[in-house]
N, C-alpha and C positions, 0 to 999 in steps of 0.2 A: 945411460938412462934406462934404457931396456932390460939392463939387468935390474936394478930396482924396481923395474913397475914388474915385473916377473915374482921379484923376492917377496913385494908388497900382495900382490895376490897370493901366493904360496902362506903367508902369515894371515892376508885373510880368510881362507879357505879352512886353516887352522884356526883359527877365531870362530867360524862358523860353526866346525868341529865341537869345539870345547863347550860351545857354549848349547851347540844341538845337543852334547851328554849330562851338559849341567841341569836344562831345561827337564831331561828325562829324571836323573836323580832328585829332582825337586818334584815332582810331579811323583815317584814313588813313594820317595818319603812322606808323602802331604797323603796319596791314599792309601798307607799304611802297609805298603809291599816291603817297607823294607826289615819288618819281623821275620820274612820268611827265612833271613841267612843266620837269622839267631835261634832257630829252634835246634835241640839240640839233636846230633847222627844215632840210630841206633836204632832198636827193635823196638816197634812200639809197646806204651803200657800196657802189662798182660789187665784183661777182665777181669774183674772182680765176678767170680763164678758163687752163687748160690748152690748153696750142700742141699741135696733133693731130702733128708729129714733132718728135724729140728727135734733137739733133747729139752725136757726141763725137769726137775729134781722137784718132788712134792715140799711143798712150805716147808710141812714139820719136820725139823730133825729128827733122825732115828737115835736112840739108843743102844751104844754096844750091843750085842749079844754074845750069847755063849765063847762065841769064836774069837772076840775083842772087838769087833766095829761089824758098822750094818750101814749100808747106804740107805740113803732116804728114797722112797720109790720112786721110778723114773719113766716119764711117759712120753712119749712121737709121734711127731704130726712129720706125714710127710707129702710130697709132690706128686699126685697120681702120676703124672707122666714119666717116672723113675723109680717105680716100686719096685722094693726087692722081694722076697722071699723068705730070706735067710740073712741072720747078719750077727758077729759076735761084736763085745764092747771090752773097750779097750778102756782101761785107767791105770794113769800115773799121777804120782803121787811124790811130793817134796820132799830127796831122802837129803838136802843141803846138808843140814843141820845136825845127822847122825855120827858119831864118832867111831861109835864099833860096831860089831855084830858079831854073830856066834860065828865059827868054825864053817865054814864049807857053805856060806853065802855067796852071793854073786853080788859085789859090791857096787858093779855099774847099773841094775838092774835096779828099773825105777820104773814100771809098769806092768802089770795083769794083764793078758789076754784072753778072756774068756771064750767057752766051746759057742758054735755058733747057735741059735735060736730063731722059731720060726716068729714072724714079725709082720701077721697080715693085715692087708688095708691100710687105708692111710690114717690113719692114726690111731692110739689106744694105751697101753700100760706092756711095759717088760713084763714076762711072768713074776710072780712073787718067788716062787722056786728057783729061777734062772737068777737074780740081783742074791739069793739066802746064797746058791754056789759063787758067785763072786765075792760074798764077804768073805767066804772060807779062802778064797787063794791068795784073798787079798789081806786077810789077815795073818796066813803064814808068810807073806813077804815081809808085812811090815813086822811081825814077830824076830822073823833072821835078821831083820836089820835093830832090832833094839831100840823100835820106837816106842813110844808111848805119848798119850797129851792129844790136841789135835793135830790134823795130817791133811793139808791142803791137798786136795787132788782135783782132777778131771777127768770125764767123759768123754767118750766118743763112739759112733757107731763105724764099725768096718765089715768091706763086705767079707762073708764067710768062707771064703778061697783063702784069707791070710793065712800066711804061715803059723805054727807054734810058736815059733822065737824073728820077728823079724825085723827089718832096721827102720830107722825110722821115713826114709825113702818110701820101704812097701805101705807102713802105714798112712802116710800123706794120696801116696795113689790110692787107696783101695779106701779113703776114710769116706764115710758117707753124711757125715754130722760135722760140725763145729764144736771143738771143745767146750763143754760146760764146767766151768770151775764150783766148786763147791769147797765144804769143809768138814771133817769127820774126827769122832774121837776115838780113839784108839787104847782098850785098855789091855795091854800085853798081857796074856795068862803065862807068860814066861817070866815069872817073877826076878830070876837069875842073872836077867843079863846086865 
């Protein structure tokens, strides 16, 4: 008999147990603790970081010039508390679509880096001179590649430390802008290709 009133307390004692964890489990789940085991391991979501200037591309399309294409003027507003001094602009441009191109191109090469330019206050207009030298590099690229028609591109501001030729790593560090997509015509003076 002593051994069953022994076992009988040992089972209650276990019954208390179970039911003191049940009591807790029901009481998590009812105030909403039990989300916490399903969020998921790992580094939390990086911030969404605001670019210190903002590009916008004037209404009017430009028309070609001499060279084969002309961006549309481009003007920045930016964050006083990140102003730069200096900064060149970077565009690429959609070479998907091209099939050939002349002799001694660079077939992977799908953007202009322009020299860098002074860029003060917070906001104002690219030189008119500065945007006429990027149509020129930008139209011997899309020349070598034998485009023609128009040629989606983008914008961007980097700061003026970029290298000449750099990958798109440096360009992500050093950009200072949000890409602006746009659309340009492109009339090849390379009739040949």
């Amino acid at each position: 008999m002593a051994c069953l009133a022994r076992r009988s307390r040992t089972n209650e004692g276990d019954d208390v147990r179970k039911d003191f964890l049940l009591a807790i489990e029901v009481f998590a789940f009812s105030t909403g603790c039990d989300n916490l085991d399903n969020k998921p391991y790992g580094p939390p979501p990086e911030a969404k970081v605001t670019a210190p200037y903002h590009l916008e591309f004037d209404a009017k399309a430009a028309e070609p010039n001499p060279t084969g294409v002309a961006l549309p003027a481009i003007s920045y507003t930016a964050n006083p508390k990140a102003l730069e001094r200096r900064a060149a602009l970077v565009v690429r441009f959609d070479a998907s679509g091209v099939k050939n191109g002349r002799p001694g191109n660079q077939p992977d090469k799908d953007r202009f880096i322009a020299a860098a330019v002074d860029i003060p206050g917070t906001g104002g207009m690219l030189p008119e001179y500065y945007v006429d030298s990027v149509d020129i590099g930008l139209a011997k690229l899309l020349g070598d590649r034998c485009m023609k028609g128009k040629v989606k591109i983008s914008v961007a501001v980097v700061r003026s430390t970029i290298r000449p030729d750099p990958d798109e790593t440096e360009i992500n560090a050093k950009r200072l802008s949000d890409w602006v997509p746009a659309e340009v015509s492109f009339k090849n003076p390379h009739p040949k290709c």
